[in-house]
C-alpha positions in Angstrom: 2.1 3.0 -24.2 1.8 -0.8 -25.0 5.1 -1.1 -23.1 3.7 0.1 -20.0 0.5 -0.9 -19.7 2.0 -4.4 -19.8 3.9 -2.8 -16.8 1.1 -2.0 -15.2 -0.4 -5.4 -15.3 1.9 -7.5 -14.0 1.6 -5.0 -10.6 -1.2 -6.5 -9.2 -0.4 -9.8 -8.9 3.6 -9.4 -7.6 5.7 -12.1 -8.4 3.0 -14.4 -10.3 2.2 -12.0 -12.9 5.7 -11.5 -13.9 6.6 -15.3 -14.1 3.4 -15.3 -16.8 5.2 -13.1 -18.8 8.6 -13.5 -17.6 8.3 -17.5 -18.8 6.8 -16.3 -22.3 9.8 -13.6 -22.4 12.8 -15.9 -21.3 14.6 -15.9 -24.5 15.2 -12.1 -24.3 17.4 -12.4 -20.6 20.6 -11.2 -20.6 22.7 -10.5 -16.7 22.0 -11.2 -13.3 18.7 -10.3 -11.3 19.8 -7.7 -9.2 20.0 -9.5 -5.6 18.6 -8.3 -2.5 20.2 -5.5 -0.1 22.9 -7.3 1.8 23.1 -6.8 6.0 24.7 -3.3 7.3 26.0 -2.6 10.5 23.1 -1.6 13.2 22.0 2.1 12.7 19.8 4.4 14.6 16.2 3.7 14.6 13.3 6.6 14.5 11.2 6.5 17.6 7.9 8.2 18.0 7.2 10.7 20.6 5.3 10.1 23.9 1.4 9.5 22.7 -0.8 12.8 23.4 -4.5 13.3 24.4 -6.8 12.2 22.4 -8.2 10.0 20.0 -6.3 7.0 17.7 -6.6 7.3 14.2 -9.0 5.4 12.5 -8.5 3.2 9.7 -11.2 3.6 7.1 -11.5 7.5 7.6 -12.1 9.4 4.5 -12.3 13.0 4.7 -12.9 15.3 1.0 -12.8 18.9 1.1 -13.6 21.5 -1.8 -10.8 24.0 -1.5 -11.6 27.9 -2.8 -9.4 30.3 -3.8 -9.6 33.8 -4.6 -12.2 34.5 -6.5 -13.0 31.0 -7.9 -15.4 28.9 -5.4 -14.5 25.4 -6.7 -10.3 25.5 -7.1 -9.7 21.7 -6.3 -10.4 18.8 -3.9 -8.5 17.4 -1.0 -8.8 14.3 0.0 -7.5 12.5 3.1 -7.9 8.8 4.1 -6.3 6.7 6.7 -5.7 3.5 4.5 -4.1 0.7 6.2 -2.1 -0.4 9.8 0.3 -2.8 9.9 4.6 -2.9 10.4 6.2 -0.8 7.4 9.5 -0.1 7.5 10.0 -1.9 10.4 8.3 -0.1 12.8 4.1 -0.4 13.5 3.2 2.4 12.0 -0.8 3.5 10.2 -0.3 4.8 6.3 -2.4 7.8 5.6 -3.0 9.4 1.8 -3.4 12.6 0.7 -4.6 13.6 -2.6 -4.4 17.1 -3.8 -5.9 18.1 -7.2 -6.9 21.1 -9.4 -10.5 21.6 -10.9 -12.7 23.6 -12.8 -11.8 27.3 -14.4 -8.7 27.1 -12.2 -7.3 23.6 -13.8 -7.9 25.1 -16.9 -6.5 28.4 -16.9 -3.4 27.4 -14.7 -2.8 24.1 -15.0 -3.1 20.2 -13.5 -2.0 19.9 -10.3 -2.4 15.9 -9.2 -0.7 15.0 -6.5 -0.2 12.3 -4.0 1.0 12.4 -0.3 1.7 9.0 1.6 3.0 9.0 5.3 3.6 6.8 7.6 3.1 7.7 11.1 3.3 6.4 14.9 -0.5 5.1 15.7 -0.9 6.8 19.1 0.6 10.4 18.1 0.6 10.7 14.8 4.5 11.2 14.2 5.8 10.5 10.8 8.4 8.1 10.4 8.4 8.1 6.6 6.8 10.2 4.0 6.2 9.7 0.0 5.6 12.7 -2.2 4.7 11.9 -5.9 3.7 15.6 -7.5 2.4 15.7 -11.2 2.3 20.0 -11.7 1.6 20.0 -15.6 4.7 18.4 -17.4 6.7 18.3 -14.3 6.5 14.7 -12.4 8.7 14.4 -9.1 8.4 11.5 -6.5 10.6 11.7 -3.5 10.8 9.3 0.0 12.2 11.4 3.1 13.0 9.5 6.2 12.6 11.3 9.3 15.0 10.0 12.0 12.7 11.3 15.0 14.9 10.4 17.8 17.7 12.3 15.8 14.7 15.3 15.4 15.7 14.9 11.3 14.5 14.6 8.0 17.2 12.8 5.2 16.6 13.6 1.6 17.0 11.3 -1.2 20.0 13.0 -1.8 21.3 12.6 1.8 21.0 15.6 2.8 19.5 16.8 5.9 17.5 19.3 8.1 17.4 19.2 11.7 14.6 20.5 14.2 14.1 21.4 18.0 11.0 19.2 17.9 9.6 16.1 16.5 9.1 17.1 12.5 5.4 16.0 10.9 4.3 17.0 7.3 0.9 18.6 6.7 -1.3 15.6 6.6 0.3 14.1 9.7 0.1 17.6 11.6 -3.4 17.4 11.1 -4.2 14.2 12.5 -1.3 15.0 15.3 -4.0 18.5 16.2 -6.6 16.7 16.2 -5.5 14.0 18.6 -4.2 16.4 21.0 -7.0 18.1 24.1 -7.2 22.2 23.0 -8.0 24.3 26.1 -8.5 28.7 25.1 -5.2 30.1 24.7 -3.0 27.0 25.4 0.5 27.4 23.1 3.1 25.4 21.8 5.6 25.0 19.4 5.4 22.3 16.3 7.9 22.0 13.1 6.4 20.5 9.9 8.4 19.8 6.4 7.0 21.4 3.5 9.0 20.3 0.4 12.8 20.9 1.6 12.1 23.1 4.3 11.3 23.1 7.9 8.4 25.1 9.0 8.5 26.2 12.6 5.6 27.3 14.1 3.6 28.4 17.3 0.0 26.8 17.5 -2.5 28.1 19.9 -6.0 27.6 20.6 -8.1 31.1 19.9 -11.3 29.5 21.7 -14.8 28.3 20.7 -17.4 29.2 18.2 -20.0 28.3 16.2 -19.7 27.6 12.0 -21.6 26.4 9.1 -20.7 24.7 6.1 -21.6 22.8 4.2 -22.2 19.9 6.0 -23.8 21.3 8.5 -23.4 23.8 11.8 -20.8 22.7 14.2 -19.3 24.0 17.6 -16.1 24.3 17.7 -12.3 24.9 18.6 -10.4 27.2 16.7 -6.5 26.7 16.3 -4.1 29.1 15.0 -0.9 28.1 13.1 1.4 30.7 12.7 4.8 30.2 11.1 8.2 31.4 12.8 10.5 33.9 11.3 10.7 34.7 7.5 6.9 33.3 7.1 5.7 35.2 9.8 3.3 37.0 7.7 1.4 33.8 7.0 -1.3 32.2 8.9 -3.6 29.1 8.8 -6.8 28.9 11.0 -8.4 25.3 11.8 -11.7 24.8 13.5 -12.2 21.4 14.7 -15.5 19.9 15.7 -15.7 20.4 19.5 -16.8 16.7 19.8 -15.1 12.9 20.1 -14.5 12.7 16.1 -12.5 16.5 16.1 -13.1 17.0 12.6 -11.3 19.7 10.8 -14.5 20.9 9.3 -13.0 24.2 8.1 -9.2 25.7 6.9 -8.3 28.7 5.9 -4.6 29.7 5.0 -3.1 33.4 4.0 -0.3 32.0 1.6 2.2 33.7 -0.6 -0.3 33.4 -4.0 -4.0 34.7 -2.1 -6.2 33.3 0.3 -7.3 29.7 0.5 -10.0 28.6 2.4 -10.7 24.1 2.3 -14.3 23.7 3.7 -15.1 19.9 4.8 -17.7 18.5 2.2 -17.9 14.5 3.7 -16.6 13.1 6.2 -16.8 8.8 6.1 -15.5 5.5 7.5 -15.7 3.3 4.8 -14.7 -0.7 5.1 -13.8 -3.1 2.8 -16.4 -4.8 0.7 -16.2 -8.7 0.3 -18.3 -11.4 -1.0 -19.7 -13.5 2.0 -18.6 -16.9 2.3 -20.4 -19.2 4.3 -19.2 -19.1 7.4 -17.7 -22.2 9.7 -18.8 -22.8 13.0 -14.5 -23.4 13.5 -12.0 -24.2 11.3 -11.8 -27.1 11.0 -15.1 -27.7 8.9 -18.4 -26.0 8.3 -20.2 -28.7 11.7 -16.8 -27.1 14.1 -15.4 -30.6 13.9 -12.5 -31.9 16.3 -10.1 -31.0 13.8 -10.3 -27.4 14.3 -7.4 -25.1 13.2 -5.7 -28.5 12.2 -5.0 -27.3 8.4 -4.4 -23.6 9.2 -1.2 -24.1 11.9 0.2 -26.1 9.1 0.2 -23.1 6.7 2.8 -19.8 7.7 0.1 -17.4 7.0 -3.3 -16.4 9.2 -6.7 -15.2 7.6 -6.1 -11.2 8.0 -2.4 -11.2 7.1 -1.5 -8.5 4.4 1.3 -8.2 3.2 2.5 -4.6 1.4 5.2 -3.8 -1.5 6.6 -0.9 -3.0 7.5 -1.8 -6.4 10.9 -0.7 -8.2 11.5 -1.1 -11.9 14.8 -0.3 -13.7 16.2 2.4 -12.4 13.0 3.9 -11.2 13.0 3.5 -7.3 9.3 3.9 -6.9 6.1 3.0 -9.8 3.9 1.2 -7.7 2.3 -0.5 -4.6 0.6 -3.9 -4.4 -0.4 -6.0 -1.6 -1.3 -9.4 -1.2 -3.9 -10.3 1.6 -5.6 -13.5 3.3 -9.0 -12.1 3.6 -11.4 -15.1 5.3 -11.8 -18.9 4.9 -15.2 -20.2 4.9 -17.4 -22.6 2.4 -17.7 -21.7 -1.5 -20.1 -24.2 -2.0 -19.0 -27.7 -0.9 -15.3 -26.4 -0.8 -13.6 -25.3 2.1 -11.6 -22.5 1.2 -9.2 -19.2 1.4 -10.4 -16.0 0.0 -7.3 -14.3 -0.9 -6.9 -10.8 -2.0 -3.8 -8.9 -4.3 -4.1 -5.7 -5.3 -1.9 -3.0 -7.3 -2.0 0.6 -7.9 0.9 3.1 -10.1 2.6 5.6 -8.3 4.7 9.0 -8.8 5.1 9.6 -12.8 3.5 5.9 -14.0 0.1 7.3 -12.5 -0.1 10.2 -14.3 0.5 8.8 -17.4 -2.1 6.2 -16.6 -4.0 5.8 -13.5 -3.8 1.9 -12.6 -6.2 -0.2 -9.9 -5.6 -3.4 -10.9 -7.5 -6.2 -8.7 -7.3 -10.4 -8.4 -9.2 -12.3 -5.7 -9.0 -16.0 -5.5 -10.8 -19.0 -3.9 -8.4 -22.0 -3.0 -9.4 -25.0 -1.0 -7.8 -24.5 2.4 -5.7 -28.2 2.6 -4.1 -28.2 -1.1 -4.2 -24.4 -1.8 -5.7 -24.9 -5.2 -8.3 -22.8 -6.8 -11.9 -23.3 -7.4 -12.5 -19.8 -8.8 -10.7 -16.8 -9.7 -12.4 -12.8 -10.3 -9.6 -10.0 -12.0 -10.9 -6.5 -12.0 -8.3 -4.5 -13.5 -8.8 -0.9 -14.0 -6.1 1.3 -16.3 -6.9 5.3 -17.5 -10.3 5.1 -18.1 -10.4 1.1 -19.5 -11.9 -1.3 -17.2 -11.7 -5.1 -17.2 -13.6 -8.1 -15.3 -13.6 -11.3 -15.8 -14.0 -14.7 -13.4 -12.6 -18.1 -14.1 -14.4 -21.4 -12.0 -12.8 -24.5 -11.6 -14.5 -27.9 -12.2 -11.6 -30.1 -10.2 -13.7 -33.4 -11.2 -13.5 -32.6 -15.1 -10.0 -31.0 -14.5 -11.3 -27.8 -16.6 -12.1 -24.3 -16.3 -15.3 -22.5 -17.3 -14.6 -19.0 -18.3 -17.0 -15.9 -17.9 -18.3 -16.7 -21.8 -19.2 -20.1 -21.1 -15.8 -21.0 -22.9 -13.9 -24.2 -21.3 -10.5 -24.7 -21.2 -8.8 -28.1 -19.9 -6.3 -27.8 -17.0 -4.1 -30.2 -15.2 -4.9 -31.6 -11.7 -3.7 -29.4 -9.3 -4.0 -26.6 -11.2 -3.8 -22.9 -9.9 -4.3 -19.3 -10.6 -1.2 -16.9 -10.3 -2.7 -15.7 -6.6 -2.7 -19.1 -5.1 0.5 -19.9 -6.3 2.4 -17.5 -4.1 0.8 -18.9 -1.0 1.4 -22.3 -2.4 5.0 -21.6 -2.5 5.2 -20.3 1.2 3.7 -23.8 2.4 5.9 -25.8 0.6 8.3 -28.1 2.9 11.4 -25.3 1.2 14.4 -27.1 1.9 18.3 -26.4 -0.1 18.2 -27.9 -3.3 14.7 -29.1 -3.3 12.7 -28.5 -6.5 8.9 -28.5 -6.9 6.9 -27.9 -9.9 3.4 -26.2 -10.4 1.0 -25.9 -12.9 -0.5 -22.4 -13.4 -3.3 -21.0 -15.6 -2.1 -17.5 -16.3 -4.0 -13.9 -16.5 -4.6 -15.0 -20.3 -6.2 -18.4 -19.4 -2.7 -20.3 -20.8 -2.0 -23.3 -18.7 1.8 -23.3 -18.3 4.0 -25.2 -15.9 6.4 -23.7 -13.5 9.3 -25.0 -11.8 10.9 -23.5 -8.2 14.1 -24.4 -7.0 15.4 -23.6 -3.2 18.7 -22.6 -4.2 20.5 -21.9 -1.2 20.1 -20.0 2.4 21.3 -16.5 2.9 21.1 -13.2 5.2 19.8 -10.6 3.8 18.4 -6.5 4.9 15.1 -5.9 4.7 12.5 -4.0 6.6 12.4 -6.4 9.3 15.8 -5.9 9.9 18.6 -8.5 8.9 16.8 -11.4 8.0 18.1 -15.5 7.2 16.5 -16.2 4.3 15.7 -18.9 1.3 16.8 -17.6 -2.0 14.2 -19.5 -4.1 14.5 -19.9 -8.0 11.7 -19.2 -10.3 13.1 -21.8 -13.8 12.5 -21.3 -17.0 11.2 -24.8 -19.3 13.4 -26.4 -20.9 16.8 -27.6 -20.7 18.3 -24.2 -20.2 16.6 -23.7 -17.4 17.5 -20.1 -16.3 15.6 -18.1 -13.3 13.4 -15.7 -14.7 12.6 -14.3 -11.0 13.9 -15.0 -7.9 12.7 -14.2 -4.2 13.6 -14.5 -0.6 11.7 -15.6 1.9 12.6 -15.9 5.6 14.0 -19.1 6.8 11.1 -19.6 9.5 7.5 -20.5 10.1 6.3 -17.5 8.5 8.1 -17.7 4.9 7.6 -14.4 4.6 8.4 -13.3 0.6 10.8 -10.3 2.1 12.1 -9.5 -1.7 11.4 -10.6 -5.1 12.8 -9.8 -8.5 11.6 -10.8 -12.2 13.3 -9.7 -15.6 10.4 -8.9 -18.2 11.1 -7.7 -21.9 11.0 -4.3 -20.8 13.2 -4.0 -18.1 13.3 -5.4 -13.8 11.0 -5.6 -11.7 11.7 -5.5 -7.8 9.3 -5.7 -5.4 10.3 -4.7 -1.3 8.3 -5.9 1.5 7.4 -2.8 3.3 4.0 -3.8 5.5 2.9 -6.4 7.3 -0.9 -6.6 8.9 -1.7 -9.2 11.2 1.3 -11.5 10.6 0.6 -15.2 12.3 
């Protein structure tokens, strides 16, 4: 268990966490990183169907439902949330998640069921171009990515297999949204396919009409919509009733399934947005009185406050046990400073978050001309164990205060492992160039790191073939061996595509999979 929590914390910080304990580790290396995916010949690319009726999603949307069955009123929750929009996989595409668990008598008598649903889908119809299934049924922990080729009307397998359907093919959570988005008239029809597990549901969906319902949050009028699966599930059914207003909220479900009936009332129904402390705010950006400078220091950097940046992370020969991102949140005053508030965040997936549920957090202040840092807040959350702690930055004393009034003395220049990364991307990169940097790690140890633009390659990514800037991550020393290495693109953007760090317990990779907002 030691073992992987320190996995688990070197998610939420990508590649700066794992240099902290990469450098500390280097005497264990043995091989080569594993490199990047090379370029491949041009292949088919998914397109989304023509955009229905209707409304867009809406990031921020959370919707929880308390789902009976049989004879047991409280069975398990369902919760749906559209997260985040942004380019993954290459294409623009909003990630929704969907989690599904047991409760009560029924988790008891037959078992936990915690699972985890992630698709990616076309913004204006709700088409899935990519879905994520991590399932955690007692002892039994599966995770599995299907593509699904839309243009090709095809879902691919991890295994490369395949299944083909007459119509675009959704899963559950996407068909919901994709119902909800279309305009119901009384006893309109048509045919949908969705992929449950590894098979292709075909159904007939029509609209049964209007009606009035309570639950319990509150009395609604509304549509009711009939699913009704095709050939050898023909016995099934699943009823919807949708809010008969803007929001089409599926305040009610009922399903006749193989093992009884299931009935998933609506319970809240929320748009949440992302907390953040306030900086002061500039009249422009060039300085707090809008000076003529404005935007002068920003269009030197290759990143925009609101870019995010998304990774899936690999390790071994595990192909997915986590996400993180890494965001620019806003730039404003922190006291006299004018600085960045950036943003990286981690979470375990498939198996590695049932054996222990991870929400790891970093946010960092760094003056907006030399990128350094003036204060740094961790919140790190694993299992039931939580973790703050803040760091501030006296940059006259060249010292840092921690959060029990301890100081520690730092170098000038000095920064946390968050402003590093962007450090790196504004760097004047060029073949052979080497640049050193002095970073105060997650355990408040001042060590100094040295990166080294080895050379200029092309390389495949989610953006498609990409030239790139392999950039080596040294260990001290005279041996001076990469403990990580990443790619960024050979452009304004230096966008970190790929990155890879050996640690004593095995590789991490991470894969650039989202952008929001890119400059």
């Amino acid at each position: 268990m030691w073992v992987l929590r320190s996995y688990l914390r070197i998610l939420f910080c990508l590649l700066a966490i794992a240099l902290s304990y990469g450098l500390t580790l280097h005497a264990k290396q043995s091989g080569e990183l594993t490199p990047p995916p090379k370029p491949k010949q041009a292949g088919s690319k998914s397109n989304g169907a023509a955009s229905p009726s209707g409304l867009p999603l809406i990031v921020g949307e959370r919707l929880s439902f308390n789902v009976s069955w049989s004879n047991f009123p409280t069975a398990g929750n369902v919760e749906i949330e559209v997260t985040d929009q942004g380019r993954y996989f290459g294409q623009d595409s909003i990630q929704i998640r969907t989690k599904v668990e047991t409760s009560g008598s029924v988790r008891s008598l037959f078992g936990a069921i915690n699972n985890l649903y992630i698709s990616y889908v076309n913004p204006e119809s709700a088409v899935p171009q990519r879905i994520i299934n991590a399932i955690s049924q007692g002892q039994k922990l599966t995770e599995s990515t299907i593509i699904l080729d839309q243009s090709k009307k095809q879902a691919i397998f991890p295994d490369d297999t395949t299944i083909s359907s007459p119509a675009e093919i959704y899963d559950l959570p996407s068909l919901l949204f994709a119902l909800r988005m279309r305009s119901w008239s009384d006893n309109t029809k048509q045919k949908m396919s969705a992929i449950y597990g590894r098979e292709l549901v075909e159904m007939e969906v029509e609209a049964k009409g209007r009606e009035r319902i309570s639950t319990q949050m509150g009395s609604y009028n509304t549509v009711s919509v009939r699913i009704s699966p095709q050939k050898n599930l023909s016995r099934y059914r699943v009823q919807i009733w949708f809010s008969d207003d803007a929001q089409k909220l599926p305040v009610l479900i009922t399903a006749k399934l193989p093992f009884g009936d299931v009935r998933a009332e609506l319970t809240s129904a929320t748009l949440s947005f992302r907390t953040t402390n306030k900086l002061v705010k500039l009249n422009g950006p060039g300085d707090e009185s809008g000076g003529q400078n404005s935007g002068s220091i920003e269009n030197r950097h290759p990143f925009s406050v609101g870019e995010k940046l998304n990774y899936e992370v690999s390790w071994g020969n595990f192909m997915s046990v986590g996400r993180a991102s890494v965001e620019v949140r806003q730039e404003g005053m922190f006291g006299s400073d004018r600085v960045y508030e950036f943003f990286g965040e981690a979470t375990s997936a498939g198996a590695d978050r049932v054996l222990i549920n991870v929400n790891d957090q970093i946010k960092s202040y760094a003056l907006v001309d030399k990128l350094t840092t003036v204060r740094t807040d961790l919140n790190l959350r694993e299992g039931k164990r939580g973790e703050t702690s803040s760091v501030t930055y006296d940059l006259k004393k060249n010292a840092v205060t921690l959060a029990n009034g301890t100081g520690v003395p730092i170098r000038p220049g000095t920064h946390d492992l968050l402003s590093f990364f962007y450090a790196v991307r504004a760097a004047d990169l060029k073949i052979d160039s080497v640049y050193s940097y002095n970073i105060l790690d997650v355990n408040n140890r001042l060590k100094l790191i040295t990166v080294k633009v080895a050379k200029q390659e092309a390389i495949s990514s989610t953006l498609g073939t990409q030239d790139c800037l392999q950039l080596d991550i040294l260990t001290p020393g005279p041996s001076r061996k990469a403990v990580a290495q990443v790619w960024v693109t050979n452009d304004a953007r230096r966008l970190p595509l790929y990155i890879t760090t050996r640690t004593r317990f095995g590789e991490l990779r991470f894969h650039l999979t989202g952008i929001t907002n890119l400059k």
